[in-house]
Backbone as a chain_set.jsonl record, in Angstrom:
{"seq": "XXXXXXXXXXXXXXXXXXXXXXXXXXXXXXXXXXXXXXXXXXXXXXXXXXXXXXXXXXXXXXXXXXX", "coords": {"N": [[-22.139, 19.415, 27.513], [-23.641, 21.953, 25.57], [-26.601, 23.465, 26.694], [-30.046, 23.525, 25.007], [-31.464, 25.299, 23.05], [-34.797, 26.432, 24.246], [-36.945, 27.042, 22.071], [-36.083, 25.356, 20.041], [-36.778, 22.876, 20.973], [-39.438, 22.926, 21.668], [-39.785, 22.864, 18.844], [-38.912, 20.094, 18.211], [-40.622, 18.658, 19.88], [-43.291, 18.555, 19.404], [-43.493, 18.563, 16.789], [-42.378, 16.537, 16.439], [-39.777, 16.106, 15.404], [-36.652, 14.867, 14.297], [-33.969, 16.881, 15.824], [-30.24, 17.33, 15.317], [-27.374, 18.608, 16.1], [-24.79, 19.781, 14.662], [-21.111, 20.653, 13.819], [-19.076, 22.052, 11.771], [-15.725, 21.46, 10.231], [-13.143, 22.477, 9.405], [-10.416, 20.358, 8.171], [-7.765, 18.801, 7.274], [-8.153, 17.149, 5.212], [-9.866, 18.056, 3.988], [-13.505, 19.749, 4.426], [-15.527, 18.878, 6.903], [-18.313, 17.77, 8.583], [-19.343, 17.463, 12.019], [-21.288, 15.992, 13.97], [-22.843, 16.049, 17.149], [-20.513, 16.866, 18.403], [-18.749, 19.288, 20.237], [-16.859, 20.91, 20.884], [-15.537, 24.553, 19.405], [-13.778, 24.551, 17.274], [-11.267, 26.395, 15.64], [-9.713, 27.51, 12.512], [-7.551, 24.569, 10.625], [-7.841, 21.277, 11.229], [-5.481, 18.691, 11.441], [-6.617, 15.839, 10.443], [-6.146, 13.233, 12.081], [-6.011, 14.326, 14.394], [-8.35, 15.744, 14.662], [-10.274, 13.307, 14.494], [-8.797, 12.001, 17.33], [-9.906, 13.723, 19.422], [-12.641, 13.778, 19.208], [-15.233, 11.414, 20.572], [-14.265, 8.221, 20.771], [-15.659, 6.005, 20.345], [-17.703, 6.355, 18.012], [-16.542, 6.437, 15.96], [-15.861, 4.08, 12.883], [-17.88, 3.057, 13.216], [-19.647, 4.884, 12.566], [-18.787, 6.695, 11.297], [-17.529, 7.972, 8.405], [-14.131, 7.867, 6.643], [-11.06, 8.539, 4.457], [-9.066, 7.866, 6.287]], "CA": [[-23.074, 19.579, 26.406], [-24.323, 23.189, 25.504], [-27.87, 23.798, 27.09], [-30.545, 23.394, 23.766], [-32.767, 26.552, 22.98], [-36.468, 26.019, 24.151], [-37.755, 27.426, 20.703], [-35.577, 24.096, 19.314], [-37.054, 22.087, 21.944], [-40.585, 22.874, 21.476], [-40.298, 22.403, 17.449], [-38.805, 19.25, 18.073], [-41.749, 17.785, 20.435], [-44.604, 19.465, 18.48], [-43.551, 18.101, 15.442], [-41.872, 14.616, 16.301], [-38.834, 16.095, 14.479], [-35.221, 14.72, 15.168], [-32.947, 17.92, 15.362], [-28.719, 16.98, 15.055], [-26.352, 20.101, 16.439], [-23.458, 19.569, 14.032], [-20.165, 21.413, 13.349], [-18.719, 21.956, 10.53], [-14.811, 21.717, 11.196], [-12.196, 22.079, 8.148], [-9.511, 19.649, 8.125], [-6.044, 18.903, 6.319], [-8.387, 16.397, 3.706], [-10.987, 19.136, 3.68], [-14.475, 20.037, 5.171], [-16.326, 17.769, 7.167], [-19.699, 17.587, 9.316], [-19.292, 16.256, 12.767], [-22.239, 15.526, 14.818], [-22.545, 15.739, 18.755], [-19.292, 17.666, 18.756], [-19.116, 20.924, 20.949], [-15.557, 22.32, 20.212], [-15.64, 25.384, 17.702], [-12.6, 24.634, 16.311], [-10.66, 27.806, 14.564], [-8.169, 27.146, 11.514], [-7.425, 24.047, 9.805], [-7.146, 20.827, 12.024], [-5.154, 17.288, 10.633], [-8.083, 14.723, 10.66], [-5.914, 12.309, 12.617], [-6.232, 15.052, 15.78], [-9.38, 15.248, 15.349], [-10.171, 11.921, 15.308], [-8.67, 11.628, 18.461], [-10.941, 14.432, 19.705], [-13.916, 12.979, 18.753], [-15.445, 10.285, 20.988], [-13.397, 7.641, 19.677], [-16.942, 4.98, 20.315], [-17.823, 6.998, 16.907], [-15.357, 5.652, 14.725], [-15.854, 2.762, 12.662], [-19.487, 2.199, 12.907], [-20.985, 5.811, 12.193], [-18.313, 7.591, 10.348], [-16.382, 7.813, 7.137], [-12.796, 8.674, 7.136], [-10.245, 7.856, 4.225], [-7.511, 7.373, 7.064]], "C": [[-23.783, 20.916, 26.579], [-25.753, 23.062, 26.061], [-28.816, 23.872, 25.405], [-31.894, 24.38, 24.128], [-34.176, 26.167, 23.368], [-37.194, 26.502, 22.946], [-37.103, 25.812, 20.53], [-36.346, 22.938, 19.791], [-38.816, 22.217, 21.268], [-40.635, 22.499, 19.472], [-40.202, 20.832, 17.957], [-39.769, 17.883, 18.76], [-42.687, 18.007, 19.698], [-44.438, 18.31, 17.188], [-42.767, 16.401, 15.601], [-40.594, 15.245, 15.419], [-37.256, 16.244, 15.216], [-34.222, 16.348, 14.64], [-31.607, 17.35, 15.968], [-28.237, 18.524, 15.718], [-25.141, 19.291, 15.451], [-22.639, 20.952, 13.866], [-19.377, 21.375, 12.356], [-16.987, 22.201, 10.883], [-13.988, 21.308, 9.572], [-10.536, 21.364, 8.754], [-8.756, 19.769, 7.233], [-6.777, 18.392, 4.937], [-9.95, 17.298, 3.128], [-12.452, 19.162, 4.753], [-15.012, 18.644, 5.777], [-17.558, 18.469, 8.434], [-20.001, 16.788, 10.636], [-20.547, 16.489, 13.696], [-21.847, 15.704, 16.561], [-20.91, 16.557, 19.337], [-19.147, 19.448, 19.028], [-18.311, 21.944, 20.63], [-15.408, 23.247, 19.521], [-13.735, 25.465, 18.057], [-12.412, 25.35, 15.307], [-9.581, 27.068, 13.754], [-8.545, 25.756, 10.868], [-6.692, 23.217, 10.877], [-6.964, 19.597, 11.196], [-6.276, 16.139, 10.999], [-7.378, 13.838, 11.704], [-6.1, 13.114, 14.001], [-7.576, 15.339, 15.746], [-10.512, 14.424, 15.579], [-10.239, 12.008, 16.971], [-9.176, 12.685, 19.417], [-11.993, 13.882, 20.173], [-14.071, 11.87, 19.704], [-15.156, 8.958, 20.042], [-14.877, 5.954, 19.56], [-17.461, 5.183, 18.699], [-17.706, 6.382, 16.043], [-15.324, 4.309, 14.165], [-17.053, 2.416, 11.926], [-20.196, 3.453, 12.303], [-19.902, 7.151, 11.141], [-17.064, 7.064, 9.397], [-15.24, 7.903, 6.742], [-11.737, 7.698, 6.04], [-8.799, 7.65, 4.906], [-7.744, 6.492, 7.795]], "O": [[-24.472, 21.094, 27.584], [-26.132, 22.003, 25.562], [-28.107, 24.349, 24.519], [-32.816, 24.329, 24.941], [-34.707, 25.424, 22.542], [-38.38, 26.179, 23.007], [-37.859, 24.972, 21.017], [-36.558, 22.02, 18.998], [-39.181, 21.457, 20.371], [-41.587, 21.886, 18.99], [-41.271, 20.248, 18.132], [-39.758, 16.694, 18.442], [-42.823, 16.938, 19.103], [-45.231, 17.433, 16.846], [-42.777, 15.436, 14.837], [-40.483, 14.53, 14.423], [-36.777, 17.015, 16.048], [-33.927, 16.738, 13.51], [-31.711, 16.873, 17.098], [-29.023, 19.471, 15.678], [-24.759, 18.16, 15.748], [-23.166, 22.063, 13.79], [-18.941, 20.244, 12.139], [-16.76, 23.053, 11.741], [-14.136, 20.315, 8.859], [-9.775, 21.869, 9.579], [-8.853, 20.653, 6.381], [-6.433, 18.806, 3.83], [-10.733, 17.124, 2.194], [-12.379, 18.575, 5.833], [-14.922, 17.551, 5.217], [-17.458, 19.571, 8.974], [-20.669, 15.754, 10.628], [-20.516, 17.626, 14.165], [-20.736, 15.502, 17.053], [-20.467, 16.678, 20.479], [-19.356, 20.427, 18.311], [-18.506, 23.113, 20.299], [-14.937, 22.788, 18.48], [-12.931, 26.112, 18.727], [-13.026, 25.243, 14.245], [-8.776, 26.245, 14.19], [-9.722, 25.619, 10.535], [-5.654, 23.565, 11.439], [-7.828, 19.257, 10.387], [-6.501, 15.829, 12.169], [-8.248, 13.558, 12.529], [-6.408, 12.331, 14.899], [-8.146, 15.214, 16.83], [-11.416, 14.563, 16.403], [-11.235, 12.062, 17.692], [-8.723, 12.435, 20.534], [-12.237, 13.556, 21.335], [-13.047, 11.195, 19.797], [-15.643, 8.712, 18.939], [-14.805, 5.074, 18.703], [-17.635, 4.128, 18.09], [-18.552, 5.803, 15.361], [-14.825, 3.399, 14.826], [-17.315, 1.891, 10.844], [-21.201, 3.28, 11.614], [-20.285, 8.145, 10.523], [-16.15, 6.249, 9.515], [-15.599, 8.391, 5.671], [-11.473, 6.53, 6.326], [-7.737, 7.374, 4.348], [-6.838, 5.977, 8.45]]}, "num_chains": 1, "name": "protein.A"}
């Protein structure tokens, strides 16, 4: 897990405010928004790889996926 900026850190105590790290990662069925995920993924990956990327605990209960 990347190290988290102390500017980020101090908003987020100060203010009680939840901050997310997401990546934005284009797939075969188009863009998506993944959460907690570190990889910078270059290009255009098939959702079913990265799926299986992805902490597969994820799946089911907290994300959307027409496959």
């Amino acid at each position: 897990m990347p190290c988290i900026s102390s500017k980020i850190l101090i908003i987020r105590d100060s203010h009680n405010f939840l901050i997310l790290r997401g990546n934005e990662i284009t797939t075969d069925k188009g863009d998506m928004l993944v959460f907690g995920f570190y990889e910078d993924i270059k290009g255009i990956i098939e959702l079913p790889v990265l799926r299986d990327k992805v902490n597969p605990r994820w799946w089911g209960n907290n994300c959307c996926s027409p496959i």
